[in-house]
FIBALO-855555 format. One record per residue (C-alpha): x, y, z; residue in three letters. Coordinates in steps of 0.5 Angstrom, whole numbers, padded with zeros to 4 digits, always signed. Layout:
<rs>
XYZALA;...
</rs>
This chain:
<rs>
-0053-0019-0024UNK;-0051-0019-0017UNK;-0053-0024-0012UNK;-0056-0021-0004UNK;-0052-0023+0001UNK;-0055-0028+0006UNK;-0058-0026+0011UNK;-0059-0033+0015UNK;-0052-0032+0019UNK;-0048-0026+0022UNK;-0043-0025+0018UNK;-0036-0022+0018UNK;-0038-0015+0015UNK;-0030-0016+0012UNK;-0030-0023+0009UNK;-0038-0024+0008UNK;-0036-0030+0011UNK;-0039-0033+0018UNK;-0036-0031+0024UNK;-0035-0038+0026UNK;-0031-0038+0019UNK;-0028-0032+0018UNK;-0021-0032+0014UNK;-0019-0025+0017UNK;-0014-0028+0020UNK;-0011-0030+0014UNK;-0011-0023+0011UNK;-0004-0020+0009UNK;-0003-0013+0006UNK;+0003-0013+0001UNK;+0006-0008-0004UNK;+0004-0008-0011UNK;+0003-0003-0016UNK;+0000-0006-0022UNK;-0008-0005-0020UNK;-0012-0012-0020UNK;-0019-0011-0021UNK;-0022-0018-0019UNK;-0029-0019-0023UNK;-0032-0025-0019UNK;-0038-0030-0021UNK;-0044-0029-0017UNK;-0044-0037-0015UNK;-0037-0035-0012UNK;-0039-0030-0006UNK;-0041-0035-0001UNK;-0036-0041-0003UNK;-0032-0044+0002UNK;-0026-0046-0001UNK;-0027-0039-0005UNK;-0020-0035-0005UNK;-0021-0028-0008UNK;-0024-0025-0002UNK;-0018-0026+0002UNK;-0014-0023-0004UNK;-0018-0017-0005UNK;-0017-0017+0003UNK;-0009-0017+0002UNK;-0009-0013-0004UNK;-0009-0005-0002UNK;-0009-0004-0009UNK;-0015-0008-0011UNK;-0022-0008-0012UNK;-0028-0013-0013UNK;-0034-0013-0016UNK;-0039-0019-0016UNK;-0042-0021-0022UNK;-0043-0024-0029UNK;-0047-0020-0035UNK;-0044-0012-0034UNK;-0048-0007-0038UNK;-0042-0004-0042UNK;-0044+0002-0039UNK;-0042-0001-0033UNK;-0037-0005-0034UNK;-0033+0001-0038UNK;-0031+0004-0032UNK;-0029-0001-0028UNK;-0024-0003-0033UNK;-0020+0004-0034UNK;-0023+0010-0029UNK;-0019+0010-0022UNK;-0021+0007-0015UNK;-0021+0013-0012UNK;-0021+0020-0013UNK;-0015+0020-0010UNK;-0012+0017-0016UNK;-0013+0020-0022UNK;-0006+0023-0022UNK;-0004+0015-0023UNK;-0009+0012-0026UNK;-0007+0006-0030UNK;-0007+0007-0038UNK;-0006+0000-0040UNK;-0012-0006-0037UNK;-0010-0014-0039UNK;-0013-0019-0038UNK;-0010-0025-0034UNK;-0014-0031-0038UNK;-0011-0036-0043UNK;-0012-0037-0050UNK;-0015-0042-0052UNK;-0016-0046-0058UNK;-0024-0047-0058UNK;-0025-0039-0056UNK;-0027-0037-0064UNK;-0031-0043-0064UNK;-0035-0041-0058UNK;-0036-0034-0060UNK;-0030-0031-0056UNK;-0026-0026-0061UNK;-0019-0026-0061UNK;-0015-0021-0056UNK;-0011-0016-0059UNK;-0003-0017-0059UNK;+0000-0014-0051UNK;+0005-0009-0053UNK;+0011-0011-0049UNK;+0013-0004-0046UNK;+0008-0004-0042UNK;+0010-0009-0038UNK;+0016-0004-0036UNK;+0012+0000-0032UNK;+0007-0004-0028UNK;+0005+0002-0024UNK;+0000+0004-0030UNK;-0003-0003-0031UNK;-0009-0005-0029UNK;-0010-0013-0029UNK;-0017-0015-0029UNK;-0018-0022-0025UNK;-0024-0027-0027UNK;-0026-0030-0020UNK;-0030-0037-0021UNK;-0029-0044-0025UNK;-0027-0045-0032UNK;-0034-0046-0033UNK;-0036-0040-0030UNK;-0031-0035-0032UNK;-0031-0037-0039UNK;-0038-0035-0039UNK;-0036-0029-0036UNK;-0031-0028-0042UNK;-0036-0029-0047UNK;-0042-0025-0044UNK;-0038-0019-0044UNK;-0035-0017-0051UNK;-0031-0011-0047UNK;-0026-0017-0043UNK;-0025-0020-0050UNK;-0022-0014-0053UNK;-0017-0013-0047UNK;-0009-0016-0049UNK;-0009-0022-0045UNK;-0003-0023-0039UNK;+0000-0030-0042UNK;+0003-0033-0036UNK;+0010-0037-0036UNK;+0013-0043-0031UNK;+0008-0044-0027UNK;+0008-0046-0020UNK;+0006-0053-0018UNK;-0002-0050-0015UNK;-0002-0051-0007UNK;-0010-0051-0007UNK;-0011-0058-0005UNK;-0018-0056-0003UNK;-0021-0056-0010UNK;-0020-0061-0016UNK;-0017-0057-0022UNK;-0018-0061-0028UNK;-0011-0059-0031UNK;-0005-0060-0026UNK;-0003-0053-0029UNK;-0009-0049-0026UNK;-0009-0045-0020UNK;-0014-0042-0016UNK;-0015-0035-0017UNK;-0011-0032-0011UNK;-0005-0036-0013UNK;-0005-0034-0021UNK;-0006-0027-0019UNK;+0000-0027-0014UNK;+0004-0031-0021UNK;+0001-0025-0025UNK;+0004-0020-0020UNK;+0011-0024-0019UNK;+0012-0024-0026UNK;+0011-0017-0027UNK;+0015-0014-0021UNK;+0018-0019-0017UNK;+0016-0025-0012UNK;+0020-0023-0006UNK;+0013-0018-0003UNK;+0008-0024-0004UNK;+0011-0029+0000UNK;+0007-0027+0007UNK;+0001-0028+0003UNK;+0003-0035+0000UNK;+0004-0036+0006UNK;-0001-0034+0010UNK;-0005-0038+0004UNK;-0002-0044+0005UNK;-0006-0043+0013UNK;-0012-0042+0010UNK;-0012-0048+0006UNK;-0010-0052+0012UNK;-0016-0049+0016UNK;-0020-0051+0010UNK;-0019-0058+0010UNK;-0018-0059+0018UNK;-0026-0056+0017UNK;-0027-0061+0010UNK;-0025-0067+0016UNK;-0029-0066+0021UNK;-0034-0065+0017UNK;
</rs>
C-alpha cells in the first residue's frame, strides 16, 4: 500500500515537503558502508516532525520505500538485491534488522528472530540494515504484517544516547527518532567520527521544527 503524493501544494521534488518547508538545507551527505533500506509507513510520508527523508537524503547508500503490507514478492528483493546494477559486485549478503525484542512479540503473533552471527559485524560493507520508519504503533504492524522482516536477525543496540528530538514525545526515554537510531546503528557498526555533521545538522532541523511548532 502506498499513498499518493498531495497535490494541493508545490513540493520539493527532494524532500516532498512544501517549499515553504523544505529540509534540503539540512541534507548532509556522510561515509558509510553498511547499506540502510528504510521502509517507511505511509501515515509518515508527510509528517512534519518525519526524519527519514532527511536521512535517506544524507545517506548515499540508502534507499526508501513507502509502505505497510509488502507482497513477498515484493519485498524479497528489497531486502537482498543490490540498489543499482552497478552494485552487484558488492551487494550485501547479510540483512538485519534494527528493531528491539520484546517481550509481548510471541503473544502478538511476531516469531522469534533468528540469532545474528557475530562475524558479520566485521565486515559492515556486506551489511544491509532494514530500517522501520513510523511510531511504535505503526512499526510494529509493519513487523508483523510482514513475516520476511521477522525472520531477519535483529541489530541489538547498545548505550544509547540520550535522544535530541524534543518535537515529538517518546513514551520510553530511550527511544529515539528513527534518524537518530540509524546513525547509533551506524556508529556501532563503523565508527561515529563521519555522522557527526549530520547530528549536527539534525539538531537545526530539529530547531527549525520547533521555531514553526511556536509560531503556530
Amino acid at each position: 500500500m502506498v499513498t499518493p503524493l498531495s497535490t494541493s501544494r508545490p513540493r520539493c521534488p527532494a524532500c516532498l515537503r512544501p517549499h515553504s518547508a523544505c529540509i534540503c538545507r539540512w541534507a548532509t551527505p556522510v561515509a558509510h558502508r553498511t547499506e540502510v533500506l528504510i521502509l517507511q509507513h505511509p501515515l509518515e510520508v508527510h509528517e512534519a516532525k518525519g526524519t527519514a527523508r532527511l536521512l535517506h537524503l544524507s545517506l548515499p547508500h540508502s534507499r526508501m520505500v513507502t509502505g505497510e503490507r509488502f507482497d513477498a514478492s515484493a519485498l524479497q528483493p528489497l531486502l537482498t538485491a543490490p540498489f543499482g546494477a552497478t552494485d552487484a559486485a558488492t551487494a550485501p549478503r547479510h540483512t538485519l534488522l534494527l528493531y528491539p525484542e520484546a517481550p509481548q512479540d510471541t503473544t502478538l503473533g511476531i516469531a522469534t528472530p533468528p540469532p545474528l552471527n557475530p562475524a558479520w559485524l566485521q565486515t559492515p560493507e556486506r551489511l544491509r540494515l532494514v530500517v522501520l520508519d513510523g511510531t511504535w504503533r505503526k512499526s510494529r504492524k509493519m513487523l508483523h504484517q510482514n513475516p520476511l522482516l521477522q525472520q531477519l536477525p535483529r541489530l541489538p543496540l547498545r548505550e544509547l544516547p540520550a535522544s535530541r528530538y524534543r518535537i515529538r514525545t517518546a513514551r520510553q526515554p530511550h527511544q529515539l527518532s528513527t534518524l537518530e537510531a540509524t546513525c547509533a546503528a551506524l556508529a556501532q557498526l563503523e565508527g561515529a567520527e563521519s555522522l557527526a555533521p549530520l547530528l549536527a545538522a539534525f539538531d537545526g532541523f530539529v530547531a527549525q521544527q520547533a521555531a514553526w511548532q511556536v509560531r503556530r
